[in-house]
DOLUMPA-489867 format. One line per 5 residues: for each residue x, y, z of N, C-alpha, C. Coordinates in nm, 3 decimals, decimal comma, padded with zeros to 5 digits. Example, Ala and Ser with C-alpha at 12.3 -4.5 7.8 and 13.67 -1.06 7.14 Angstrom:
01,319:-00,569:00,780:01,230:-00,450:00,780:01,320:-00,330:00,780 ~ 01,285:-00,225:00,708:01,367:-00,106:00,714:01,290:00,003:00,787
//
This chain:
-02,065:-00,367:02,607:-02,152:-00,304:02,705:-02,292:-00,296:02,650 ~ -02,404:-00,336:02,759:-02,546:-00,313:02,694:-02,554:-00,435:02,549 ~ -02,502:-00,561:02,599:-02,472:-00,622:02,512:-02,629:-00,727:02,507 ~ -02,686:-00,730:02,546:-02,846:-00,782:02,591:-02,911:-00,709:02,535 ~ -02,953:-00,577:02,602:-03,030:-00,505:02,548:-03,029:-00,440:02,446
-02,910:-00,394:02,380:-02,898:-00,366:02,228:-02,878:-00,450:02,107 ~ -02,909:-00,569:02,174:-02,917:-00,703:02,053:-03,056:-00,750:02,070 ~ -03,173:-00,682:02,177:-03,329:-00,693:02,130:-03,376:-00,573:02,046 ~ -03,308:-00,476:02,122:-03,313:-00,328:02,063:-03,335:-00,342:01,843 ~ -03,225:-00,405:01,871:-03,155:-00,424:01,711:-03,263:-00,511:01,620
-03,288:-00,610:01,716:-03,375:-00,693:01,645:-03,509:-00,667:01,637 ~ -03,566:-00,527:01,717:-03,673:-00,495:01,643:-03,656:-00,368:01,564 ~ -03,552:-00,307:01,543:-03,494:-00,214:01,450:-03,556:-00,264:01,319 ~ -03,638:-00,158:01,238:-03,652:-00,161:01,087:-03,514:-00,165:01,006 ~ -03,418:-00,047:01,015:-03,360:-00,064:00,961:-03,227:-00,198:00,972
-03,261:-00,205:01,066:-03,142:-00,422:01,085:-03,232:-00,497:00,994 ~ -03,389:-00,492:01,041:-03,467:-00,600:00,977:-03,453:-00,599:00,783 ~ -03,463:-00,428:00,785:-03,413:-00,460:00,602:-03,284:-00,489:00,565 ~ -03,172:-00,510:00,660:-03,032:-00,576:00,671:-03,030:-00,688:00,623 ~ -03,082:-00,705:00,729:-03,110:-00,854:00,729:-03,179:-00,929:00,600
-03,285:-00,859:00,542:-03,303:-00,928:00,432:-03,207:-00,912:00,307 ~ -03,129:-00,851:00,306:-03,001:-00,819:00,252:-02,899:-00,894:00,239 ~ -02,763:-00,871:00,164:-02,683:-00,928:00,208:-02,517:-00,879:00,185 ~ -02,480:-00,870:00,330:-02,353:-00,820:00,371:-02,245:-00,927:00,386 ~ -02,148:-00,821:00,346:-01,988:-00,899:00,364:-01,969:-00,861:00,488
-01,873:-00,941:00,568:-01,808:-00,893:00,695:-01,680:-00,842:00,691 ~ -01,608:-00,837:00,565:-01,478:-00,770:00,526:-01,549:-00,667:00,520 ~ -01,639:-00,591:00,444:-01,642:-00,438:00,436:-01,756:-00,424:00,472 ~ -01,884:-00,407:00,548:-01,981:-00,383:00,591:-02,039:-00,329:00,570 ~ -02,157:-00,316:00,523:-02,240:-00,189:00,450:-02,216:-00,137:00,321
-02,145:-00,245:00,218:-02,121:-00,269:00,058:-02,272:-00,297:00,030 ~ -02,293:-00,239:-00,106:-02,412:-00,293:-00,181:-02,412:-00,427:-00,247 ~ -02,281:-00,431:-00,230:-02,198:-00,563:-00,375:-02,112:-00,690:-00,262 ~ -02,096:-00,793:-00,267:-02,039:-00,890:-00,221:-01,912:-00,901:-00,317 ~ -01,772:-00,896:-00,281:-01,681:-00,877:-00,355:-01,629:-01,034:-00,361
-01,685:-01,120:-00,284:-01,650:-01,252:-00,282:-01,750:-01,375:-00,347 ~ -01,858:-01,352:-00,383:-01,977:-01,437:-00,434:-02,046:-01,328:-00,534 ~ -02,041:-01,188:-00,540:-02,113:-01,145:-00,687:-02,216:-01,091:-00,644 ~ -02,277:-01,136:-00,521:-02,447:-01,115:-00,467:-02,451:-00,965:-00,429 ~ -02,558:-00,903:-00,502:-02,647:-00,775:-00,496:-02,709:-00,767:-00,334
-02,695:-00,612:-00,284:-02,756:-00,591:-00,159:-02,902:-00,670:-00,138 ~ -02,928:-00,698:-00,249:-03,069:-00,744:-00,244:-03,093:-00,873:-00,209 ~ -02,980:-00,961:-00,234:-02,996:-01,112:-00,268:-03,043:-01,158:-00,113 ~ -03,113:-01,279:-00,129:-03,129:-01,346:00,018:-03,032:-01,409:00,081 ~ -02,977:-01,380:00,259:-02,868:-01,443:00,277:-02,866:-01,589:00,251
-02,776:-01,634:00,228:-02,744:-01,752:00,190:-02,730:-01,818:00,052 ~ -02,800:-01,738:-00,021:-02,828:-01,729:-00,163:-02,671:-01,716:-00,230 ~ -02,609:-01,753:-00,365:-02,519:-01,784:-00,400:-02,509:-01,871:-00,531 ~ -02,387:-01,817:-00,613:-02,416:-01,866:-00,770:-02,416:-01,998:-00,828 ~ -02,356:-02,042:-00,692:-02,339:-02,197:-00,717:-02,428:-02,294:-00,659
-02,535:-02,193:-00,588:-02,633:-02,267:-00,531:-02,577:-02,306:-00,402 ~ -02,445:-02,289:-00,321:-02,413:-02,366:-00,205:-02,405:-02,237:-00,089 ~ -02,450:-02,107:-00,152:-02,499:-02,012:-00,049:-02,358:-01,923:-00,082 ~ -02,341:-01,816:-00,010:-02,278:-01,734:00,057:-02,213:-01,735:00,199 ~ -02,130:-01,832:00,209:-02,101:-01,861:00,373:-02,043:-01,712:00,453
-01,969:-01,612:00,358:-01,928:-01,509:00,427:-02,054:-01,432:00,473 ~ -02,095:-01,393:00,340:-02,248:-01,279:00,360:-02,359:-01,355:00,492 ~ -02,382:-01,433:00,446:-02,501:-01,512:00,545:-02,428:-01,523:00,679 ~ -02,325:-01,550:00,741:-02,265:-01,572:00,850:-02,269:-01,441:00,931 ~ -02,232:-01,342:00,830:-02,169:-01,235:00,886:-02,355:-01,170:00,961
-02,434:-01,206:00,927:-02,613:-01,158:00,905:-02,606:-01,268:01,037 ~ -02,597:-01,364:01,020:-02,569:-01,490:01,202:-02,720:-01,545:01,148 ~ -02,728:-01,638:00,979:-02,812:-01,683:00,913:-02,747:-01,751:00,817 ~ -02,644:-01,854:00,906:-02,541:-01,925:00,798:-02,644:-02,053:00,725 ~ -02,561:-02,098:00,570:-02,675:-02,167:00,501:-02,692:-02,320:00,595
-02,623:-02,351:00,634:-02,614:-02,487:00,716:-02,524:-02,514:00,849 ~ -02,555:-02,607:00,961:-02,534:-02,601:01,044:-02,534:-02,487:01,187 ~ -02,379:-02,433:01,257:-02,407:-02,357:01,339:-02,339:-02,280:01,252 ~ -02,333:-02,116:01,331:-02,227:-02,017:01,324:-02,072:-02,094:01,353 ~ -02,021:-02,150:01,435:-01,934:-02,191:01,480:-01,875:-02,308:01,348
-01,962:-02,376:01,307:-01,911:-02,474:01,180:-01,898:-02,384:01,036 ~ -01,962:-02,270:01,041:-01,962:-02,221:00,886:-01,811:-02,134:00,966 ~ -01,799:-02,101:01,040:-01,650:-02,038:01,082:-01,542:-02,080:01,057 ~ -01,540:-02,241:01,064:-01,408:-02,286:01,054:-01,452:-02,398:00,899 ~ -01,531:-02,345:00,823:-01,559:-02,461:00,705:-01,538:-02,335:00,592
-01,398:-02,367:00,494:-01,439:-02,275:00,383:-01,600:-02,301:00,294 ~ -01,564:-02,243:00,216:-01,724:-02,301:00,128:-01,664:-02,287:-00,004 ~ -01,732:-02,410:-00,109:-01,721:-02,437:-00,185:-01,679:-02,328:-00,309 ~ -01,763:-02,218:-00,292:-01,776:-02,078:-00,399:-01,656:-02,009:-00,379 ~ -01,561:-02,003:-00,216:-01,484:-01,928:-00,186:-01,355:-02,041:-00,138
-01,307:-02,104:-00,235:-01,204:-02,200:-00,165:-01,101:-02,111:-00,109 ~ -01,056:-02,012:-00,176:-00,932:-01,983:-00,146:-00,979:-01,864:-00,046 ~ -01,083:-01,878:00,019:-01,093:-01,750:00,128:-01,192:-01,858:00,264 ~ -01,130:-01,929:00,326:-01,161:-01,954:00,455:-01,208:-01,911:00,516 ~ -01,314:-01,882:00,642:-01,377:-01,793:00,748:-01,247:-01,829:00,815
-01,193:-01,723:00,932:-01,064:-01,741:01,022:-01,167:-01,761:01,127 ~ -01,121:-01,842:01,251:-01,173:-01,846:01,358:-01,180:-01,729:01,427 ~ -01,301:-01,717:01,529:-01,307:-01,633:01,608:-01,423:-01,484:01,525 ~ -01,431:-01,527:01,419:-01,499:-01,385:01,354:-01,639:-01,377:01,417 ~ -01,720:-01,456:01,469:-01,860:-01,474:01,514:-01,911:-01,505:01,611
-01,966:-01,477:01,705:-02,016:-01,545:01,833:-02,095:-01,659:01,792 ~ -02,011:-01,712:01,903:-02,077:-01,862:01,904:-02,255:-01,872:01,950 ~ -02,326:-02,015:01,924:-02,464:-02,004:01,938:-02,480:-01,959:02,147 ~ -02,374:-02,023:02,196:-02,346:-02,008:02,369:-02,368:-01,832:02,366 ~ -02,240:-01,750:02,307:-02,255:-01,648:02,340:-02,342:-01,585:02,298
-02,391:-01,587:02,190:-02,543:-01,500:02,152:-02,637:-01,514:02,244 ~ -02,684:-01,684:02,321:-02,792:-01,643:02,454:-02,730:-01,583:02,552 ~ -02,618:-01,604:02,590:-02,541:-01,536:02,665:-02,594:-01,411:02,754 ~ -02,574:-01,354:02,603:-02,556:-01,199:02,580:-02,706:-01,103:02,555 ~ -02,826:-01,216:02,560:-02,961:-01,164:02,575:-02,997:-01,208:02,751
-02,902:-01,223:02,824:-02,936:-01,226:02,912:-02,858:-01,200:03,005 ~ -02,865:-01,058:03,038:-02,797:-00,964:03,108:-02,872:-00,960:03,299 ~ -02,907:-01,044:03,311:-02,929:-01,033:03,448:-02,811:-01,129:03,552 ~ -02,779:-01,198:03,424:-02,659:-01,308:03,458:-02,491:-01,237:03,479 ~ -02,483:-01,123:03,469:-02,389:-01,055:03,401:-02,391:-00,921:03,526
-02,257:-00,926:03,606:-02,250:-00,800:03,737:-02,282:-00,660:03,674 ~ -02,363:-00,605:03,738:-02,367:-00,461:03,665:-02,306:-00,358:03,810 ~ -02,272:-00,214:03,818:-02,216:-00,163:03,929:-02,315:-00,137:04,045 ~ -02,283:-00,175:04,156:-02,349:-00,172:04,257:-02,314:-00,008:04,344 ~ -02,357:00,006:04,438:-02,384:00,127:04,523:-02,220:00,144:04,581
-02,118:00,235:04,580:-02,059:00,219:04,626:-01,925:00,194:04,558 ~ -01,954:00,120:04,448:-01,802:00,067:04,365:-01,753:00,194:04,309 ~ -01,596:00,189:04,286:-01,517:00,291:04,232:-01,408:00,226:04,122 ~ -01,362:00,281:04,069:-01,284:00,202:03,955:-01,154:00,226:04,010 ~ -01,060:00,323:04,091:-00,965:00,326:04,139:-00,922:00,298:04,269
-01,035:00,195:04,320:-00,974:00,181:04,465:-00,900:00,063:04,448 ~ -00,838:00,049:04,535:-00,715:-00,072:04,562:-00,789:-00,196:04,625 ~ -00,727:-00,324:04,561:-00,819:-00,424:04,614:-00,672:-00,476:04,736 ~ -00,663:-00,566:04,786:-00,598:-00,643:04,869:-00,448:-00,709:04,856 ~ -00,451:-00,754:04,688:-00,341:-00,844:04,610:-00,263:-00,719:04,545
-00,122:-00,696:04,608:-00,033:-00,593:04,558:-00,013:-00,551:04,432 ~ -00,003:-00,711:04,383:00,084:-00,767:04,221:-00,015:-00,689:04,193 ~ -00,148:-00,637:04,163:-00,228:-00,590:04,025:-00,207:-00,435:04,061 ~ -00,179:-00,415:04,119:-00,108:-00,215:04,138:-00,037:-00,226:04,089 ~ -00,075:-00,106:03,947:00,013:-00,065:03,885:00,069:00,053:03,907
00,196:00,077:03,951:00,255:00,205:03,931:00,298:00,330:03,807 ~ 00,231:00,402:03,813:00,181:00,536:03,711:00,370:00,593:03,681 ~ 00,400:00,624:03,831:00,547:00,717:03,773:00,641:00,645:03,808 ~ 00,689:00,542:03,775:00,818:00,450:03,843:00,944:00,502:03,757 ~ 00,953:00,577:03,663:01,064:00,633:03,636:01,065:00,789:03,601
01,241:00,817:03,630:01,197:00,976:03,633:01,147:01,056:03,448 ~ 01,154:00,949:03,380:01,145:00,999:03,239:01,007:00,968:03,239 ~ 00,890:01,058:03,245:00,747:00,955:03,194:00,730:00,934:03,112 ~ 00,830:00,991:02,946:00,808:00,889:02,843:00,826:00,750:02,822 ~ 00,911:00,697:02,955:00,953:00,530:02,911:00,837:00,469:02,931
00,754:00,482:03,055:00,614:00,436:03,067:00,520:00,413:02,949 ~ 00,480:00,513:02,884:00,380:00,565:02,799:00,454:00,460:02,668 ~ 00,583:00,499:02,605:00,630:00,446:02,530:00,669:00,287:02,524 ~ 00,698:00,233:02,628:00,706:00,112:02,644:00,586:00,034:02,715 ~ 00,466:00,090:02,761:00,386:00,037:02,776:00,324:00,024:02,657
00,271:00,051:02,548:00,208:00,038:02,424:00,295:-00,061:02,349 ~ 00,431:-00,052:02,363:00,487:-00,123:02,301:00,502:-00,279:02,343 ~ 00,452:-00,251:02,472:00,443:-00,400:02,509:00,358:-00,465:02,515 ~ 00,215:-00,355:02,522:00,044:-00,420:02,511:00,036:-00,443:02,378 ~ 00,120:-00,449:02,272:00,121:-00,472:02,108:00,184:-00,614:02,142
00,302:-00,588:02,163:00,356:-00,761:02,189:00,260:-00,866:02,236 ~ 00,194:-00,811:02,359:00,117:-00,867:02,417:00,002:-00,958:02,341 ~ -00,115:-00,836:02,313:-00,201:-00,889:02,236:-00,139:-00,979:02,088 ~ -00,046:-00,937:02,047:00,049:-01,038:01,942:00,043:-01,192:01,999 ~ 00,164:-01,214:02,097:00,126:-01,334:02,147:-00,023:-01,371:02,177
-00,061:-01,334:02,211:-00,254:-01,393:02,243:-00,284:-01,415:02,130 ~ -00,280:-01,345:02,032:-00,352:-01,407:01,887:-00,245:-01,561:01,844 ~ -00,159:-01,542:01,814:-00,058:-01,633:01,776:-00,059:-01,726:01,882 ~ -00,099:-01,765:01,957:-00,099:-01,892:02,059:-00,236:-01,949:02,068 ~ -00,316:-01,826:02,075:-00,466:-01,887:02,100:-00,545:-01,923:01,975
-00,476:-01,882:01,887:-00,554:-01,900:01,727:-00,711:-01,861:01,706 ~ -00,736:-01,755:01,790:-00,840:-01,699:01,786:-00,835:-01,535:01,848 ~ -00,950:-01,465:01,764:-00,995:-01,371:01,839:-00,882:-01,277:01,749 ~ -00,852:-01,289:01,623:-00,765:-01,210:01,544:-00,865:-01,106:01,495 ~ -00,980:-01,158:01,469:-01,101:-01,013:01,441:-01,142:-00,899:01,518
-01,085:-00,954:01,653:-01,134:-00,812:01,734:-01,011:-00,755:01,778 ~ -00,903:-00,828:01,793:-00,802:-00,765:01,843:-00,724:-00,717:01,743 ~ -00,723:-00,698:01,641:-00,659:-00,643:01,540:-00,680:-00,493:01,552 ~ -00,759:-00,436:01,617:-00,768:-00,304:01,651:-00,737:-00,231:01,713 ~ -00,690:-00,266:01,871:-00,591:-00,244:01,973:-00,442:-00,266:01,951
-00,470:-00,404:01,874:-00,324:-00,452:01,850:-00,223:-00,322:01,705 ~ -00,278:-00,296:01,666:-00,249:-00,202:01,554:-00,222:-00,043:01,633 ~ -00,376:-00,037:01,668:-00,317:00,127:01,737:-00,241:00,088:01,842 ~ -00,214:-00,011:01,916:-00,117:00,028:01,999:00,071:00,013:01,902 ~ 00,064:-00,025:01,840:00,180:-00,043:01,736:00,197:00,079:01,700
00,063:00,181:01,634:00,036:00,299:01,576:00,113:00,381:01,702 ~ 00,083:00,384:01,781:00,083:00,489:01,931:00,178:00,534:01,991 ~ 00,276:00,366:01,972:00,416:00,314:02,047:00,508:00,431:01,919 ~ 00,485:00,412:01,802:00,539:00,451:01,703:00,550:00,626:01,675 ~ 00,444:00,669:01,711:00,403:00,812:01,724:00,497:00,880:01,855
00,505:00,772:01,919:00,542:00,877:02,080:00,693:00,843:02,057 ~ 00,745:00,764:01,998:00,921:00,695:02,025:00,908:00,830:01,930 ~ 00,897:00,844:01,818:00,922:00,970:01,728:00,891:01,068:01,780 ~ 00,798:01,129:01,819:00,830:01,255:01,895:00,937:01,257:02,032 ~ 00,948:01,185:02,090:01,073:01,154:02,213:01,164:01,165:02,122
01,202:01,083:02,043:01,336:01,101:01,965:01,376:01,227:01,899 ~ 01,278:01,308:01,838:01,313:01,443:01,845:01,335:01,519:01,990 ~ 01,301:01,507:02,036:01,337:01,593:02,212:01,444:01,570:02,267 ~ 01,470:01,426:02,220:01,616:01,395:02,216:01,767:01,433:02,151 ~ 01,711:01,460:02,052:01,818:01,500:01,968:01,832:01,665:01,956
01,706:01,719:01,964:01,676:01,894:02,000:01,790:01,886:02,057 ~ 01,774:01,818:02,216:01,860:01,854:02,338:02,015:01,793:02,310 ~ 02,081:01,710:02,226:02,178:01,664:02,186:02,262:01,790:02,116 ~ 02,176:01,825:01,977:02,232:01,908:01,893:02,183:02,050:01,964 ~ 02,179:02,077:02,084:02,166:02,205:02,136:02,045:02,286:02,070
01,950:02,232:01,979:01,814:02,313:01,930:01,710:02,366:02,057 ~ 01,646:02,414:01,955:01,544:02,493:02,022:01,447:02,353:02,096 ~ 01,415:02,336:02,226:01,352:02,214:02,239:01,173:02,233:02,208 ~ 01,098:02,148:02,125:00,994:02,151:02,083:00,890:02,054:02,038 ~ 00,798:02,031:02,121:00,746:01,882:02,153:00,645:01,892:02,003
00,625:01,820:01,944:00,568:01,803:01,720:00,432:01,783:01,817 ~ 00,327:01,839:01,794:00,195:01,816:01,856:00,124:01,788:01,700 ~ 00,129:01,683:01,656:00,061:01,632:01,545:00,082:01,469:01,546 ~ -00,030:01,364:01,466:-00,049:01,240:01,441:00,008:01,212:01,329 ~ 00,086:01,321:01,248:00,130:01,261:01,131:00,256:01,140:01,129
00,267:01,064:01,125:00,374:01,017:01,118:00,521:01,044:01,025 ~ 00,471:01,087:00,904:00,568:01,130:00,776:00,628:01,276:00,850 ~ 00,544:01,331:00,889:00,590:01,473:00,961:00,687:01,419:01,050 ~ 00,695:01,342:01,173:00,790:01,318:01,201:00,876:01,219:01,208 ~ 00,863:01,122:01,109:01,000:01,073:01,060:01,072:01,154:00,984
01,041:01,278:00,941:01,107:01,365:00,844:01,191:01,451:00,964 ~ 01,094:01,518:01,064:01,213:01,575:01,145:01,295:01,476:01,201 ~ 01,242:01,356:01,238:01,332:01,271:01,312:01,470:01,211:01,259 ~ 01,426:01,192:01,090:01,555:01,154:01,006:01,637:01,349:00,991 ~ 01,611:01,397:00,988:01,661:01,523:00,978:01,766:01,531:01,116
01,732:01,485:01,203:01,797:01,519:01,332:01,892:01,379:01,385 ~ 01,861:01,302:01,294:01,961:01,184:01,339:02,094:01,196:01,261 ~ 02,098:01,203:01,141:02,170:01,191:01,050:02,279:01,339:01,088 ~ 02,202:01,474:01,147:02,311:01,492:01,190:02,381:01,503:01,351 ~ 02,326:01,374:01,390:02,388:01,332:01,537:02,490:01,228:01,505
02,480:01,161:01,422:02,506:00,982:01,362:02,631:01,041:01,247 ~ 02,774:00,984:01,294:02,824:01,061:01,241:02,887:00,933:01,102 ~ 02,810:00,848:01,064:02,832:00,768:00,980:02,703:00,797:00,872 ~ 02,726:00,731:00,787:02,624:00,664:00,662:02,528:00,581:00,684 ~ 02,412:00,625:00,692:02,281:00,506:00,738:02,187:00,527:00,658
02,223:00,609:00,549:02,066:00,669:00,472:02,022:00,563:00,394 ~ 02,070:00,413:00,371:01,991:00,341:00,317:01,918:00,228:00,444 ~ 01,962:00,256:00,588:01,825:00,217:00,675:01,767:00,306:00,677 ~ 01,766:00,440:00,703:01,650:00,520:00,741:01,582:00,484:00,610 ~ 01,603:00,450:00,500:01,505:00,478:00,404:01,405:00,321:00,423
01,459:00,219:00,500:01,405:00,126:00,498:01,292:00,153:00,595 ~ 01,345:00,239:00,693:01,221:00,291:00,813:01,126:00,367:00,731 ~ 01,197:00,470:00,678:01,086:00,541:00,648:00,965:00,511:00,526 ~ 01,022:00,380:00,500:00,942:00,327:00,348:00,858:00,264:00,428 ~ 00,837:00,194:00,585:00,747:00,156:00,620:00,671:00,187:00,725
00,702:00,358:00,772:00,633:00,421:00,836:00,533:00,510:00,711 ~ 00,610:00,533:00,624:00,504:00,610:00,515:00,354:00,506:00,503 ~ 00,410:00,375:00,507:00,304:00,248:00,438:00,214:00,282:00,550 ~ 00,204:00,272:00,700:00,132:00,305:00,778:00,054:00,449:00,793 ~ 00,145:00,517:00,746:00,051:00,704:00,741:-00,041:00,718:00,668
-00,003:00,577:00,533:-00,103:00,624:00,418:-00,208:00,511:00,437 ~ -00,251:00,440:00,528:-00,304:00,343:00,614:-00,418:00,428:00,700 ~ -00,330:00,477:00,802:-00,412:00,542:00,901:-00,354:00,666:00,915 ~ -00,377:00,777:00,845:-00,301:00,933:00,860:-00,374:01,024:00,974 ~ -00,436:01,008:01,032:-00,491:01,094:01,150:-00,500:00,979:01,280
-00,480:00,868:01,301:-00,443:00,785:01,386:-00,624:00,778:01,429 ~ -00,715:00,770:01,328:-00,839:00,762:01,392:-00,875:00,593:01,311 ~ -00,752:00,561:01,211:-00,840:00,429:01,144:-00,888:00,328:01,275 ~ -00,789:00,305:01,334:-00,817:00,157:01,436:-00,892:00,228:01,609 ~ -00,890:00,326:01,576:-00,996:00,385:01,724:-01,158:00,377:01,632
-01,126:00,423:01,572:-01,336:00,463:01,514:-01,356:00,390:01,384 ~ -01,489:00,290:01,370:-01,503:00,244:01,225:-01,554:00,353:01,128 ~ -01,529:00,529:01,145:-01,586:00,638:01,037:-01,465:00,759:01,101 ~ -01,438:00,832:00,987:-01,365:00,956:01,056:-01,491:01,080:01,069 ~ -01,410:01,150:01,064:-01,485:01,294:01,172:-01,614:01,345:01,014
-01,583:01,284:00,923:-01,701:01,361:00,794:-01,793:01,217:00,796 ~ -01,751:01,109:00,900:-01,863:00,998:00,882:-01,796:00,854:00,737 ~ -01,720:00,903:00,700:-01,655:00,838:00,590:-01,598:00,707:00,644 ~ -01,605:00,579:00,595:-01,548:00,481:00,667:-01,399:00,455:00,655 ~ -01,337:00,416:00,752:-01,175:00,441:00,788:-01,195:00,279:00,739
-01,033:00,234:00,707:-00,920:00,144:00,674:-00,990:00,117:00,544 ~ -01,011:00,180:00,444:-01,101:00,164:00,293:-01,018:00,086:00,231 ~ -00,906:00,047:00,248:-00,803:00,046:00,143:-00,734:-00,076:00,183 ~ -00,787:-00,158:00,312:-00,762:-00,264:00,341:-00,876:-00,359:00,373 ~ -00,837:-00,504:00,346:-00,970:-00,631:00,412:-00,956:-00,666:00,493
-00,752:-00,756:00,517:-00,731:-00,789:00,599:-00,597:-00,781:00,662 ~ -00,533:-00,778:00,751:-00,406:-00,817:00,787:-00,363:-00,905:00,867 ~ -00,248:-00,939:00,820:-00,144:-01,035:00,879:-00,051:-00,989:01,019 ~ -00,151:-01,074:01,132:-00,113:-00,982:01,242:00,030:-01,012:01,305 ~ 00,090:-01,181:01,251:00,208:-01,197:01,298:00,306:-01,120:01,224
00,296:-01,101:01,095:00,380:-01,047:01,006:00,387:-00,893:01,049 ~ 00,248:-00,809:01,087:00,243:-00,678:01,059:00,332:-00,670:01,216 ~ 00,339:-00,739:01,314:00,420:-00,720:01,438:00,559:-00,726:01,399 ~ 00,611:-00,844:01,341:00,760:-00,860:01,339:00,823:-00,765:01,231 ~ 00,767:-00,674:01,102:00,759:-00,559:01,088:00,801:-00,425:01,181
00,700:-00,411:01,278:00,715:-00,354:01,348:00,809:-00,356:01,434 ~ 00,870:-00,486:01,516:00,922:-00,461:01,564:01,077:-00,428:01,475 ~ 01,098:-00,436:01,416:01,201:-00,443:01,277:01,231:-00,260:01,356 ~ 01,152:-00,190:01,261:01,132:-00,091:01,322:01,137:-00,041:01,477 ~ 01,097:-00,060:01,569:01,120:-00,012:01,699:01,265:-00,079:01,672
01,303:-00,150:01,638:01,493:-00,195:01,703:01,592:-00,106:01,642 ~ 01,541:-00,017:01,585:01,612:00,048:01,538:01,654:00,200:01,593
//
């Protein structure tokens, strides 16, 4: 949104312009240090020890050392063999004019509403189609994760932006099956019924394994421990469920510190490992 005007905005910004003479990684953004070429906040983009530039730093600045954005995307570089640019990380030279020219581009007219009904049935979606409204909520996230899954894995692009939806909705699907599953079992084992109003995840896989084990009248404590060894990996990932909504938490501190990149086919079939259970 405001994708025109806050990319002239930017470009007469002082502080972009001393960015810009700078030089940034696009794995961690706003490092003093290039963890992939050695280069000081200071260095000039493109600049590099081997003399053949910085293809990450300079790209990520959209001041790659040669050719377009689009060729330093899909060309490792010499300094970084074993770290490839993945497709999709950069707008292409098309979309950058694109996107300075917002008169080309519908903005809302007099009159439009975001909930009125157009003509074609199929795109009405129905809100309460079952009498449980957790299956909705819960299986819709779980399926806009699948979803965006396949789109990355078919289209071989666009893994940089969707890795953020695609995660919290994995995150979300995961949060709500665990609290349902306690409400479930409350009402099974005759407890007090009591909806966990918290993002922790460890909090409730702990009540949730607490309340299965004594519904489940067998031995399973070496799966739950397989669940819970990789719901912990995610809490200690994103523990307030703000990593993949906001790039800073609530003190301004930057969220996912502790990661560069992930493996979005792997981190799904993971997951689903988990939901089948």
């Amino acid at each position: 949104m405001w994708g025109g005007s806050w990319a002239r905005a930017r470009e007469r910004s002082p502080s972009v312009a001393r960015q810009q003479r700078g030089h940034l990684c696009p794995v961690r953004p706003g490092l003093g240090h290039c963890e992939h070429c050695g280069l000081d906040s200071g260095s000039e983009p493109g600049a590099g020890t081997s003399g053949a530039g910085c293809r990450v730093g300079a790209a990520a600045l959209g001041h790659p050392p040669s050719g377009t954005v689009a060729d330093v995307a899909v060309s490792p570089d010499p300094t970084h063999a074993t770290y490839p640019l993945p497709r999709g990380c950069f707008m292409t030279d098309t979309e950058r004019e694109d996107s300075l020219h917002m008169s080309s581009l519908p903005w809302p007219a007099p009159g439009d509403q975001l909930f009125a009904e157009g003509p074609e049935w199929w795109h009405i979606a129905l809100l309460h189609f079952s009498h449980d409204e957790w299956v909705g909520y819960i299986g819709g996230y779980r399926r806009a994760a699948e979803v965006l899954t396949n789109n990355v894995l078919e289209s071989r692009s666009h893994e940089n932006w969707l890795v953020y939806p695609l995660v919290l909705c994995w995150r979300q699907y995961l949060e709500l099956r665990l609290k349902n599953l306690i409400l479930e079992c409350q009402q099974l084992l005759d407890e007090d019924v009591e909806l966990y109003r918290t993002h922790n995840l460890s909090t409730l896989w702990s009540e949730s394994r607490r309340l299965l084990e004594r519904a489940i009248d067998e031995d399973i404590s070496t799966d739950l421990d397989n669940v819970g060894s990789m719901i912990t990996e995610l809490q200690s990932v994103d523990p307030t469920s703000d990593g993949f909504r906001y790039p800073v938490d609530r003190s301004s501190q930057p969220t996912l510190v502790s990661l560069n990149s992930i493996d979005l086919s792997h981190f799904s079939r993971s997951m689903t490992k988990v939901a089948n259970v």
